[in-house]
Structures are given as C-alpha cells and as structure tokens.
Kinemage of the C-alpha trace (Angstrom):
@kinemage 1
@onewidth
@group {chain A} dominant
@subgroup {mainchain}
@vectorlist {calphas} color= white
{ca unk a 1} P -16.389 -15.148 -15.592
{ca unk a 2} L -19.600 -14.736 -13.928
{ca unk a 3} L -22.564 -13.298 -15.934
{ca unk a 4} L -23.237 -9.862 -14.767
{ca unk a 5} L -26.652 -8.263 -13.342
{ca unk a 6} L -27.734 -5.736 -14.865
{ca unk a 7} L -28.205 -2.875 -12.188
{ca unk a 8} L -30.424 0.437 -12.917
{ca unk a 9} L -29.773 2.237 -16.093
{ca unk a 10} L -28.615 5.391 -15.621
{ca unk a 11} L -29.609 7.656 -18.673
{ca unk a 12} L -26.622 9.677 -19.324
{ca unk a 13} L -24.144 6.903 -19.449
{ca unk a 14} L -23.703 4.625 -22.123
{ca unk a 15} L -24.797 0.941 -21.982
{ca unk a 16} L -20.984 0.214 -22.552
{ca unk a 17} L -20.087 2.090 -20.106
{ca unk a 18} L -22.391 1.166 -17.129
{ca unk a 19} L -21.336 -2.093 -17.796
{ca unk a 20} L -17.564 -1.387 -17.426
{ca unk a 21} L -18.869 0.361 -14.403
{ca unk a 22} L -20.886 -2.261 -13.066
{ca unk a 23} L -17.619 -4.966 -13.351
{ca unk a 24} L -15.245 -2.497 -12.208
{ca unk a 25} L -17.399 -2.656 -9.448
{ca unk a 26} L -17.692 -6.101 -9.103
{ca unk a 27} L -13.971 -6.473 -8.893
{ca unk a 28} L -13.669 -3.605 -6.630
{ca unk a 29} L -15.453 -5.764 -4.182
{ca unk a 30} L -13.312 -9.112 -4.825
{ca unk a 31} L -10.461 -6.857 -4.089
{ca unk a 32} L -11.847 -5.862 -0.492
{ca unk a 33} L -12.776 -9.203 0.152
{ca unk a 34} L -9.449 -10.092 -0.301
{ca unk a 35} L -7.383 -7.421 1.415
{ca unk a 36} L -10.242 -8.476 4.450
{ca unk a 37} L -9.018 -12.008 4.397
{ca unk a 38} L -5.409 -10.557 4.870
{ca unk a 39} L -6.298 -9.047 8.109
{ca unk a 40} L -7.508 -12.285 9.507
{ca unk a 41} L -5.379 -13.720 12.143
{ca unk a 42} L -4.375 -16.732 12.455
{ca unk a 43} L -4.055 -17.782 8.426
{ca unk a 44} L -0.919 -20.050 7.737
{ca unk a 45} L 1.506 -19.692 4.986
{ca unk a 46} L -0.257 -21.134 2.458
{ca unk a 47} L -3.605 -19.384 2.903
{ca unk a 48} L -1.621 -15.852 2.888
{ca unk a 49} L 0.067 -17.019 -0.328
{ca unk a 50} L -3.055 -18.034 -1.940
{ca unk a 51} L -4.783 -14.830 -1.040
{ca unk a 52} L -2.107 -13.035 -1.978
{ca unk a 53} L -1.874 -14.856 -5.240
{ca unk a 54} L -5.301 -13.572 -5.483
{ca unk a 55} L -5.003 -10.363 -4.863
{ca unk a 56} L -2.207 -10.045 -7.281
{ca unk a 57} L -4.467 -11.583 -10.222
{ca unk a 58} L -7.223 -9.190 -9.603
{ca unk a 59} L -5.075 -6.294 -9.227
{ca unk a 60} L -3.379 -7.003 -12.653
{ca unk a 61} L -7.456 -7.492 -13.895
{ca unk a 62} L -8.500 -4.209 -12.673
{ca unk a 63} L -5.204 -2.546 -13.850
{ca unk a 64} L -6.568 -4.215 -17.335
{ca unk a 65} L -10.034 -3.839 -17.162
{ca unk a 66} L -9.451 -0.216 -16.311
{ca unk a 67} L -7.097 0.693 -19.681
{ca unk a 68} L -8.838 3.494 -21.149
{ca unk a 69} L -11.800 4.018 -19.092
{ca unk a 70} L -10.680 7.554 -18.896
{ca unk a 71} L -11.543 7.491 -22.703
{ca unk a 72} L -14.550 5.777 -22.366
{ca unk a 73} L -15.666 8.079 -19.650
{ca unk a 74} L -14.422 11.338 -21.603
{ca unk a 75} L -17.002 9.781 -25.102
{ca unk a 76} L -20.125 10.021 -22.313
{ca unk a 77} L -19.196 13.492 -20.661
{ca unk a 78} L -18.669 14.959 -24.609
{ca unk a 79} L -22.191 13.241 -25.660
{ca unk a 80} L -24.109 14.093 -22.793
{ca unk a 81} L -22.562 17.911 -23.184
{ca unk a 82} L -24.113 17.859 -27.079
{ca unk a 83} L -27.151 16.184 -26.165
{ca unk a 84} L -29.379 12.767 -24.146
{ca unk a 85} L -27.537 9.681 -24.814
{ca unk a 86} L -29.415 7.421 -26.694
C-alpha cells in the first residue's frame, strides 16, 4: 500500500476520518482509471481481463474500506453538533 499524503486538515473532521476520506479518495481515482482503460479500443483479451481483474479487486477494497463509514461519519456530525473537534 502506498503511504498516503496528508492533504489540508479540515477542522471539523476527525484525523481518522480525513484519512478514510483521503484513501477513499485515492481509490476512487484507481477505480476511474480503470473503468478509463476499459473504454480504450483496441485492448486484447488479456488486457480486458487484467483490467477487469483489477477493477474487481478494487471494487471489493472500496466495498471494504467503506464498512461503516456511515458510523464513522455519524461520530464527527454528533461531535461537531456538541462542540470543535479536537
């Protein structure tokens, strides 16, 4: 796994979360890479079934990486309703 940038801070999310945020987005953009590489013409067999080897693998990531987020998200809105994160 790559090591991860650390983008601007955004004060009313956690630190967790802006760095599930910040991967999510990371695979986001593998994903459209991928689904580009689909629309290429031209590709044989093989380089369809690779990318779409791929693009299986990161979907089954992000359906992963994204288990409970909704939680995770729901923690920041209820602390930034009762007060600054710290």
């Amino acid at each position: 796994m790559k090591v991860l940038q650390q983008k601007a801070k955004a004060p009313y999310l956690s630190p967790r979360t802006m760095t599930l945020l910040n991967e999510l987005g990371i695979e986001c953009q593998h994903i459209l890479k991928l689904l580009a590489q689909l629309e290429m013409t031209g590709l044989s067999r093989a380089q369809v079934e690779d990318v779409l080897g791929q693009l299986s693998a990161a979907v089954l990531h992000l359906h992963e990486h994204t288990r409970d987020l909704d939680a995770i998200i729901d923690e920041d809105l209820g602390e930034a309703r009762s007060g600054p994160l710290k």
